[in-house]
C-alpha positions in Angstrom: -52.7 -40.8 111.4 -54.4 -37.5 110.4 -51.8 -33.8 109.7 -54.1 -31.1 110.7 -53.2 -27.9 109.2 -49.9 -29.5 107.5 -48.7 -26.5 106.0 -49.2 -24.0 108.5 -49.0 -20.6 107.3 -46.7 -21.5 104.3 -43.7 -19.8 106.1 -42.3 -23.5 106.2 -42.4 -24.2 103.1 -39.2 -22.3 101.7 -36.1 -25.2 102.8 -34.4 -25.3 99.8 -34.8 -29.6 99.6 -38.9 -28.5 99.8 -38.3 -25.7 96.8 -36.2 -28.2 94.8 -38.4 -31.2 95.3 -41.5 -28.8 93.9 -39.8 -28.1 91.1 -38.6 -30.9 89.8 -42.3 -32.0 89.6 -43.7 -29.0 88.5 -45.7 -28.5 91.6 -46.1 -25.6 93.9 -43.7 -26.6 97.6 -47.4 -27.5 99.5 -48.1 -29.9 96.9 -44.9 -31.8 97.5 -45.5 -31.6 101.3 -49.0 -32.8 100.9 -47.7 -35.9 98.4 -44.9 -36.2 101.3 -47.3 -37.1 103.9 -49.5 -39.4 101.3 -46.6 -41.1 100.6 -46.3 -41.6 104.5 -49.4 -43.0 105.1 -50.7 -39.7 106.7 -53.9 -37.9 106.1 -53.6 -34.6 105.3 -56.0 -32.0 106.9 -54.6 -28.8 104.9 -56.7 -25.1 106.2 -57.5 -22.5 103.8 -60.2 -20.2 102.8 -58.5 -19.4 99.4 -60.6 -21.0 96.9 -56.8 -21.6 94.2 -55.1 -23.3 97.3 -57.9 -25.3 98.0 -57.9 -27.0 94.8 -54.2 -26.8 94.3 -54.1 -29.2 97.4 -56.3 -31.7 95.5 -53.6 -32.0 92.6 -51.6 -34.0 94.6 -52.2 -37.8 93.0 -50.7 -37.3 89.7 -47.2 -37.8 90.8 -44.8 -39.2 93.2 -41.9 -38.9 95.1 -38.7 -40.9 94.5 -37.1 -43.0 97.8 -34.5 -40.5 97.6 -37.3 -37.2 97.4 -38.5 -39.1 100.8 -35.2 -39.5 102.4 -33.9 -35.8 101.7 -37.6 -34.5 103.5 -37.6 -37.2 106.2 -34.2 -35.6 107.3 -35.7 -32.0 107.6 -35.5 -29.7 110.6 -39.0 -31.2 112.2 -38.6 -28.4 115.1 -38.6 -25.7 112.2 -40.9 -26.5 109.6 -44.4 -28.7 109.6 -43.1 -32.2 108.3 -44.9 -33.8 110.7 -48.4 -34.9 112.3 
């Protein structure tokens, strides 16, 4: 299954659990998203003509996200932010 445009225009990417998850791995909130839907199976088609986000969404395979990282953004709000394909 392929996420076109997965983080839309970063307005959904400020729910606390998203925030917190990025932080705890050092990583910027679309990188956890992006890792959230590898983790799922899901290829993620993320837009942008800004050259730093477009390699910031490559540094997404150094790390992973616990069961419970998963669990917490599984249970988001999928009406209100882009958690899903």
């Amino acid at each position: 299954m392929e996420s076109y445009g997965p983080l839309g225009q970063g307005e959904n990417l400020s729910p606390p659990a998203i925030v917190e998850t990025a932080q705890r791995h050092e990583r910027t909130p679309a990188q956890a998203v992006l890792r959230w839907h590898l983790q799922h199976g899901f290829v993620p088609i993320p837009r942008s003509v800004n050259r730093e986000h477009i390699v910031e969404n490559f540094q997404v395979w150094d790390f992973e996200l616990s069961d419970k990282e998963m669990r917490v953004l599984d249970s988001l709000d999928r009406e209100s932010i882009s958690l899903t394909t």
